[in-house]
C-alpha positions in Angstrom: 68.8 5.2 -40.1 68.5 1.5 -39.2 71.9 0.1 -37.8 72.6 -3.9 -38.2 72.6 -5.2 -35.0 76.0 -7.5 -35.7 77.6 -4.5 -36.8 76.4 -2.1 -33.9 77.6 -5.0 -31.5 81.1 -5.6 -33.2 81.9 -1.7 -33.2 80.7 -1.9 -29.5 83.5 -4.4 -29.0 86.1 -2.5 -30.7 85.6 0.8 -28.5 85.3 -1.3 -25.4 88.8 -3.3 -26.5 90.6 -0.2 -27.1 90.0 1.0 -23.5 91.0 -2.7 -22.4 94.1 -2.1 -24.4 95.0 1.3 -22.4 94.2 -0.3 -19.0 96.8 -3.2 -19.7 99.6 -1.2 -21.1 99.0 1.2 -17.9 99.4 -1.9 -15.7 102.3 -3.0 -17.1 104.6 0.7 -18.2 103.6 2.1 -14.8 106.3 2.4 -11.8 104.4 2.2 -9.0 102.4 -0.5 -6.7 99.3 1.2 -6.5 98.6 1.1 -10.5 100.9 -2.1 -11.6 99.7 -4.2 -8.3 96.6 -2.7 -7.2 95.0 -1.3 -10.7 94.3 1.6 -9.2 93.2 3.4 -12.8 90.8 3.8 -15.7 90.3 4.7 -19.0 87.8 5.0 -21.3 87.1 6.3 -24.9 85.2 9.5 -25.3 83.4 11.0 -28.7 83.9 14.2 -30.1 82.0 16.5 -27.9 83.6 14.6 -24.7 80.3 11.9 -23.9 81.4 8.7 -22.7 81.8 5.8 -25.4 82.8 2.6 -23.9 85.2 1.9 -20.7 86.8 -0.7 -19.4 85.8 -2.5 -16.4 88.0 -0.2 -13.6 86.9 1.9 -11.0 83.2 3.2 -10.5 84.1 6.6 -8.9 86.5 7.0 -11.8 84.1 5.9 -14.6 81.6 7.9 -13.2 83.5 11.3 -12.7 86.0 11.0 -15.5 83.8 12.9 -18.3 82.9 15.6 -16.4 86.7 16.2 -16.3 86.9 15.3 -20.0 84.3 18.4 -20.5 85.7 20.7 -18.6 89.0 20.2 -20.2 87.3 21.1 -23.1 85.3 23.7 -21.8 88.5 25.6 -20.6 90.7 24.6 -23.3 88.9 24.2 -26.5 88.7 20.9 -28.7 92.2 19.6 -28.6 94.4 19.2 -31.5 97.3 16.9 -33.0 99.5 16.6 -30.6 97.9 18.2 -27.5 97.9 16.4 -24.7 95.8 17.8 -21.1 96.1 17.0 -17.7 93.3 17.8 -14.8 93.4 16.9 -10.9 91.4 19.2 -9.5 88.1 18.0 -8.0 86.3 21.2 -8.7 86.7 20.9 -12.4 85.7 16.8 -12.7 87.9 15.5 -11.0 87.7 13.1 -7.6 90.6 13.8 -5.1 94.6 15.2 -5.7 95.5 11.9 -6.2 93.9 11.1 -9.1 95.2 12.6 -12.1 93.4 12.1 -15.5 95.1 12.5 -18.8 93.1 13.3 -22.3 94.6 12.9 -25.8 92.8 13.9 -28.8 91.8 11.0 -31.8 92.8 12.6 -34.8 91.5 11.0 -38.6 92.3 12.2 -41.8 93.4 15.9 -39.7 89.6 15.9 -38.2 88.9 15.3 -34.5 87.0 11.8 -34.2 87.0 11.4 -30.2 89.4 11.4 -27.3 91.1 8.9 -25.3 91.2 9.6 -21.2 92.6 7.6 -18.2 92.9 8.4 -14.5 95.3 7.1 -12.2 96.3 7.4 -8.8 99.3 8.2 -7.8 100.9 7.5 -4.9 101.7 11.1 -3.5 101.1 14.5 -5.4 102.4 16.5 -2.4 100.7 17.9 0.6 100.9 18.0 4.2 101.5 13.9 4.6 103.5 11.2 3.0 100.8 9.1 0.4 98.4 12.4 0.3 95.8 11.0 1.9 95.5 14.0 4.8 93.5 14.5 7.5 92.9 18.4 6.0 90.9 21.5 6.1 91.6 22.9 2.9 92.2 21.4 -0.8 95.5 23.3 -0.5 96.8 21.3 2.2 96.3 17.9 0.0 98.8 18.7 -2.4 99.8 20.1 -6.3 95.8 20.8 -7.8 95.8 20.9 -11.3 93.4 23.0 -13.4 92.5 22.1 -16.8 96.1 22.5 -18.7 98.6 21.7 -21.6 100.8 19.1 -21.0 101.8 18.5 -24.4 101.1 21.7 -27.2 101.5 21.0 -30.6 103.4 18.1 -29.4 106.0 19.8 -27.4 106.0 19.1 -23.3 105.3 22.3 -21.2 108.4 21.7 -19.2 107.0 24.8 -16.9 104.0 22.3 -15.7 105.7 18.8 -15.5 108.4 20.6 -13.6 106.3 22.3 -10.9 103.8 18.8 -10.6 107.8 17.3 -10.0 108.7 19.5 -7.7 105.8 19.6 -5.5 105.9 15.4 -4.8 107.8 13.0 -2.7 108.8 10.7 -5.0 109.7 12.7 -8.7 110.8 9.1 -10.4 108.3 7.4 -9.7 105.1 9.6 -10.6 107.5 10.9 -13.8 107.4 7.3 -14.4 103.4 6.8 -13.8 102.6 9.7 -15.9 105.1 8.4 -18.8 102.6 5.3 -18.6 99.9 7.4 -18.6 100.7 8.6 -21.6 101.8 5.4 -23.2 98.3 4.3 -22.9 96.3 7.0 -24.5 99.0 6.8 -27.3 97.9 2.7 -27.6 94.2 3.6 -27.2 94.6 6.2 -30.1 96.2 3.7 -32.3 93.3 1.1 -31.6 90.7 3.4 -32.6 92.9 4.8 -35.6 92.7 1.1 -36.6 89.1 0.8 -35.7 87.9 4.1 -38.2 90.4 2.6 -41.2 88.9 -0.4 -41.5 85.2 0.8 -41.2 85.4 4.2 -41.9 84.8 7.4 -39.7 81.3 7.6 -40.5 80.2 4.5 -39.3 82.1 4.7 -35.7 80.4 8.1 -35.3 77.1 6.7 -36.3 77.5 3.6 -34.2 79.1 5.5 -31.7 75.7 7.3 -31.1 73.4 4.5 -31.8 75.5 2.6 -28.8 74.6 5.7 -26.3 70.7 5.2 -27.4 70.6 1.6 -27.1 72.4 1.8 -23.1 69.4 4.5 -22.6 66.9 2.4 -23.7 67.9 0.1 -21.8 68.0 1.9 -18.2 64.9 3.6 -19.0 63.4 -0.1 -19.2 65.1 -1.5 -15.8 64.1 2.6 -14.3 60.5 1.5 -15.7 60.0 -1.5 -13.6 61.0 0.1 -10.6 57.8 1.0 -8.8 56.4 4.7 -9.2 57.3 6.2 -5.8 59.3 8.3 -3.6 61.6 5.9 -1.5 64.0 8.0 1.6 66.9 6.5 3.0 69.4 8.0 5.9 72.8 7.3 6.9 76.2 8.4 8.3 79.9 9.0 8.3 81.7 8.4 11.1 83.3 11.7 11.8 84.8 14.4 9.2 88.5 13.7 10.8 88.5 17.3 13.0 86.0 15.5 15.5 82.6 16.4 13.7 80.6 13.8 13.7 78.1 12.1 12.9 77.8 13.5 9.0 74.7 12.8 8.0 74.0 11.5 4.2 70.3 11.5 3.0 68.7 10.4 -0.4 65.3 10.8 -1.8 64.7 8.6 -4.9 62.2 9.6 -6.6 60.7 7.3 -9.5 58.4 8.5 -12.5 57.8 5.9 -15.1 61.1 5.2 -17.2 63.0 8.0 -15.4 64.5 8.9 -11.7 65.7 11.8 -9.9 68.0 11.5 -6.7 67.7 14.1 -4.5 70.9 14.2 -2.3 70.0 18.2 -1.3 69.0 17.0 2.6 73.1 15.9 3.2 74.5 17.9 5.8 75.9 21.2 4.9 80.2 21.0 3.6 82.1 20.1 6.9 85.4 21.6 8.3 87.3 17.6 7.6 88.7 15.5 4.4 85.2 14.3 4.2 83.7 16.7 1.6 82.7 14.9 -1.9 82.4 16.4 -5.3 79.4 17.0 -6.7 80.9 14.3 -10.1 81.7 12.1 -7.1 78.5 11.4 -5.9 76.8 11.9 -9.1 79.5 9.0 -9.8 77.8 6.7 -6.9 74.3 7.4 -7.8 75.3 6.1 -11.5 76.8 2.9 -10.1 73.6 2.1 -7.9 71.6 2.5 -10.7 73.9 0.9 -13.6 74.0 -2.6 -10.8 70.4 -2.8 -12.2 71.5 -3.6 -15.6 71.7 -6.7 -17.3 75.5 -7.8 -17.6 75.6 -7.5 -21.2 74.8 -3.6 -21.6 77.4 -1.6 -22.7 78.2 1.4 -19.8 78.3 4.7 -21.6 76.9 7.9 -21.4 73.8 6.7 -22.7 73.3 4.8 -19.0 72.6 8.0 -17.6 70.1 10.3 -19.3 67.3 9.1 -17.6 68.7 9.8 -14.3 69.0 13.4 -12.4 71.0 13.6 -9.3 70.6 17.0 -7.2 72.9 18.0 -5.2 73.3 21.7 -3.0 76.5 23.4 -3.5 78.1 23.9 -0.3 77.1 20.3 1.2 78.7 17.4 1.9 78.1 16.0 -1.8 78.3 18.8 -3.4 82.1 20.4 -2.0 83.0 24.1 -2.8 86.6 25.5 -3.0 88.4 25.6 -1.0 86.8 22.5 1.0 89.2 19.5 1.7 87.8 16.3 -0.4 90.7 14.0 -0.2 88.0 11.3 1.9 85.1 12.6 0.0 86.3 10.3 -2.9 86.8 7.1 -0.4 84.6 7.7 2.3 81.9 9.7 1.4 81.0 7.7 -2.5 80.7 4.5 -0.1 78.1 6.3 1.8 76.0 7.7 -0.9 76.2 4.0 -2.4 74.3 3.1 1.1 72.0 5.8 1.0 71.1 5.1 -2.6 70.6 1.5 -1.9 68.7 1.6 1.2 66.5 3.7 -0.8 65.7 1.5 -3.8 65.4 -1.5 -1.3 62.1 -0.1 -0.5 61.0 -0.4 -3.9 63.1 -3.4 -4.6 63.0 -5.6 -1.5 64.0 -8.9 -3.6 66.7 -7.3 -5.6 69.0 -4.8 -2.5 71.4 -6.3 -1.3 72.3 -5.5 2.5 75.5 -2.8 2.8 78.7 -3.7 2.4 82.0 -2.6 4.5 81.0 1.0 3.2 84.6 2.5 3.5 87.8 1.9 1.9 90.1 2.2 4.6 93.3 3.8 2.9 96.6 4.0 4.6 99.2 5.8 3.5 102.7 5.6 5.0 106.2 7.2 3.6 109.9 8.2 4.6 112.9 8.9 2.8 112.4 8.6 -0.9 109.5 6.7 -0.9 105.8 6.5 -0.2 103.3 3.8 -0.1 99.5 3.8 -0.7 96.3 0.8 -0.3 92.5 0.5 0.2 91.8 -2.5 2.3 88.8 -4.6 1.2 86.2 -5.6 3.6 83.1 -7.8 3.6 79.9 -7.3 0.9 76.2 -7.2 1.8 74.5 -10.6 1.7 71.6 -10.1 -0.8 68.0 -12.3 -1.0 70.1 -14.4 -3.5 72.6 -15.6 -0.9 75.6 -14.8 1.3 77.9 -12.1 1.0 81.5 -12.3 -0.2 84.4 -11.8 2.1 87.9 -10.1 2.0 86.6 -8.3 -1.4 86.7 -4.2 -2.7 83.4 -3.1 -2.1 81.1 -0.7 -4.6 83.0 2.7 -5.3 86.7 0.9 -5.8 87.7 -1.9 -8.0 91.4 -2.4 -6.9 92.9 -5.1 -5.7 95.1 -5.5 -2.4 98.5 -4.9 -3.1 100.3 -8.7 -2.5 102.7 -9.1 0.6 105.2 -9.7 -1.7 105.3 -7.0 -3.7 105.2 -4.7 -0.5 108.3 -6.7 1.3 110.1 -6.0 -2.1 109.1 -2.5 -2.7 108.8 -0.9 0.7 110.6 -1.1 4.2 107.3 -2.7 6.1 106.4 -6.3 6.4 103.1 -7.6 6.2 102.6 -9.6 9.7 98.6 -10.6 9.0 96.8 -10.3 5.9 93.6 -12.6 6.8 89.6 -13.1 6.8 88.1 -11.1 9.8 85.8 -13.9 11.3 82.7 -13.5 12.2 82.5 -9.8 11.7 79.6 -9.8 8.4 75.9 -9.9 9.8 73.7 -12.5 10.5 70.9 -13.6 8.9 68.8 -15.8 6.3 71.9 -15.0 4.5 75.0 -13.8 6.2 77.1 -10.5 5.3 80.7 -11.1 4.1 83.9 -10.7 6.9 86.3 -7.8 7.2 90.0 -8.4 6.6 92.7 -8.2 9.3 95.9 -6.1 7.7 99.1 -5.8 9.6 102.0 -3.8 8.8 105.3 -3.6 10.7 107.3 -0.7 10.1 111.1 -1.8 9.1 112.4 1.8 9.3 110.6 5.0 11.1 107.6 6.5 9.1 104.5 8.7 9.3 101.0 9.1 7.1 97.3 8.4 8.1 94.7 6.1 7.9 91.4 7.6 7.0 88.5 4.7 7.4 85.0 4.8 8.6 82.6 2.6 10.0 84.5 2.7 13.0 81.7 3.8 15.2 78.7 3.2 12.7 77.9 -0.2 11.3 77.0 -1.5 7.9 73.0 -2.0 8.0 71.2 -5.8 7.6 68.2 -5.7 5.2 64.6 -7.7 5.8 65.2 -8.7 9.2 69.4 -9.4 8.8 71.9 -8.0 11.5 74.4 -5.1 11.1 77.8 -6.2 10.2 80.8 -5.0 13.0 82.3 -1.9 12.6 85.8 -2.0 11.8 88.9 -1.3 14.5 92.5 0.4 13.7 95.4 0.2 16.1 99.1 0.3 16.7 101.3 -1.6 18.6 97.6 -2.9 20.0 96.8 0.3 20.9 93.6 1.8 19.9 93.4 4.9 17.1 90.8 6.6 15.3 89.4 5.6 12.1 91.1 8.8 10.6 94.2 9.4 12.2 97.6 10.7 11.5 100.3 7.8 12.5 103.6 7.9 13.2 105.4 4.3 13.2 109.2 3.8 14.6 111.4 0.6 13.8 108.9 -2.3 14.9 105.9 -0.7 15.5 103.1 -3.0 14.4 99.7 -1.0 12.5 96.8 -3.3 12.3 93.7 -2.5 9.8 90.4 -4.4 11.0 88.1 -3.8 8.1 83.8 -4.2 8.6 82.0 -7.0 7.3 79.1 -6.7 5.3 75.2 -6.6 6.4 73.2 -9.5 6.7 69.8 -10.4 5.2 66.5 -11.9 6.0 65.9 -12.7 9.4 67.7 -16.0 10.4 
């Protein structure tokens, strides 16, 4: 059937408004900093049989990951109906760390399932052994409440029995009831979009459209895959530490390119460690789609279409590729940033002109709380300068698309007060063109609390490219006192925490 190009691109519009839609209700229903402030969420439209439509332009760990959770919601639960409504956290079952809980709504037309709606979001504590959720653990147990694929809503009635227990198990009950209420106030407005949508041009032309859009993003990767040189191109590179004092973990790709398709073989990581660390195999699949989808020209539509041509391999029981009961809450963070390098260094060898050097490579969260409340951020660093020019500075890097949460908005909300929130000089690479700085973040405690900071690059340091100079590795401290790059904190009236993120790599020699 021969689709109208016009057509295919206005109906490409509408799904990818629809998820717009979502994303800014969710920013403005939801309670807390982290997704109002920070945008620390997703959504995205799915078809019928749970593959990946159109998304808005969030998070790339999210994006990546969020239909595997979409399928095995369907896979436990069956092809939802009117008025269903499923929840999923678990990182064994799609999902990328506690945190991070995704909700999926069915798109009912005319009493016949036409697609689903999804977003994730990441909420600020879901329980666990430290205020925020972000723990240094040794088991996913000891990271907080892990939901399996479940009914929230059946037949449209809320299972009290769930919502009570996720409830019970947090900090702060008022404020993720209120994030989840948003939540679900977004898949309700991304339903009513595409109810709109299949009205005025009928269900049979979204679904043909719908498909037509995941051929034309395939064609389109297999073109960019295509011009990569035939080859196999190895790249090595490490964590830090796993947070228990294991360290170096190493991560290791082979890309392998054939023509218009390639397979990246991740199987040579280090085997699952004892720390946070551990990553998903959706995770990293998640960071080997992003590498590959920067390729793209701007205009191509991001669907599930982007990734046929592309097999990542993984071995259950690494470091990429976490088995129950492994902790993963820094797999998500840490460990994505670090298959991003690997995946990069990789292709640089086939695409000197086109690789950019690596950025900050981490995301350095912190994560503090006390009575009633808890508070949650990635700090930015610098990006990798690339053969086009310099790197940018003070910006998220790769794997997150957040923003920092504005001093303001923390002095209101929470008893700290940012002292420092400034450009780390001098810390990106040198070179023909120089890496992007780090970012100097300090937070005084106003009242006592406790939590972590899990970061990396501490020890390593982001790698030049074609003769450019490593970026600095990044520093943590409290009251000017030296900690880890994943430690547990505990801050009294006063105490002063300062976040010194890396810059980014430099390139060319200078």
């Amino acid at each position: 059937m021969t689709i109208d190009p016009i057509q295919l691109e206005l109906m490409r519009n509408l799904f990818e408004a629809a998820a717009d839609e979502m994303g800014i209700t969710l920013q403005r229903v939801a309670f807390s900093a982290n997704i109002k402030e920070r945008r620390d969420f997703s959504c995205a439209i799915f078809d019928s049989s749970g593959v990946l439509l159109a998304q808005a332009a969030h998070i790339p760990v999210h994006l990546g990951s969020m239909a595997d959770s979409v399928r095995a919601v369907l896979d436990r639960l069956g092809p939802l109906a009117d008025g269903d409504v499923a929840i999923v956290n678990d990182p064994f079952a799609g999902g990328t760390h506690l945190p991070d809980i995704t909700i999926v709504s069915p798109v009912i037309h005319a009493g016949a399932l036409a697609g689903y709606v999804a977003n994730r979001a990441h909420h600020a504590d879901v329980g666990g052994t430290s205020p925020g959720s972000m723990t240094l653990s040794r088991h996913i147990d000891e990271e907080g409440i892990r939901i399996e694929p479940s009914f929230l809503y059946r037949a449209g009635k809320v299972r009290d029995d769930l919502l009570n227990r996720i409830l019970a198990a947090v900090r702060t009950p008022d404020e993720r009831l209120g994030d989840l209420d948003a939540q679900l106030a977004s898949n309700r407005v991304g339903t009513a979009a595409l109810a709109r949508m299949i009205e005025a041009h009928g269900i049979d032309e979204a679904q043909t459209c719908g498909t037509a859009l995941l051929d034309y993003s395939q064609a389109f990767l297999a073109r960019t895959i295509d011009a990569i040189p035939d080859g196999e191109y190895r790249f090595d590179d490490v964590l830090d530490d796993d947070g228990t004092g294991y360290g170096p973990v190493a991560i290791r790709a082979i890309v392998r390119v054939a023509s218009d398709r390639a397979i990246v073989d991740l199987t040579n990581s280090d085997n699952q460690v004892a720390g946070c660390v551990n990553c998903p195999a959706s995770v990293a699949r998640a960071a080997v789609y992003y590498c590959f989808a920067c390729l793209l020209e701007e205009h191509v539509p991001l669907n599930g279409g982007v990734f046929r041509n592309i097999e990542v391999i993984t071995r259950a029981g690494s470091v990429v590729h976490a088995e129950f009961p492994a902790a993963v809450v820094a797999g998500n963070t840490e460990t994505s940033q670090r298959v991003v390098d690997v995946v990069f260094g990789a292709l640089s060898k086939a695409l000197p002109d086109r690789i950019p050097a690596a950025s900050c490579g981490t995301m350095s969260s912190v994560a503090l709380g006390g009575e009633g409340w808890t508070y949650y951020e990635t700090i930015g660093g610098g990006s990798g300068a690339s053969p086009q020019g310099d790197g940018a500075s003070a910006v998220q890097c790769h794997m997150t698309n957040t923003l920092n949460t504005p001093a303001e908005a923390i002095e209101m909300q929470y008893p700290l007060r940012v002292r420092r929130f400034e450009r780390a000089a001098s810390s990106g690479g040198a070179g023909k063109h120089r890496g992007g700085d780090g970012i100097v973040r300090e937070l005084e405690a106003l009242t006592p609390c406790e939590g972590t900071v899990i970061s990396d690059r501490r020890i390593s340091r982001p790698y030049g490219l074609a003769g450019g100079s490593a970026a600095q590795s990044g520093a943590n401290s409290i009251n000017d006192v030296a900690i880890a790059g994943k430690s547990k904190v505990k801050l009294s009236r006063g105490d002063v925490l300062r976040i010194i993120t890396p810059g980014g790599g430099g390139w060319g020699a200078g």
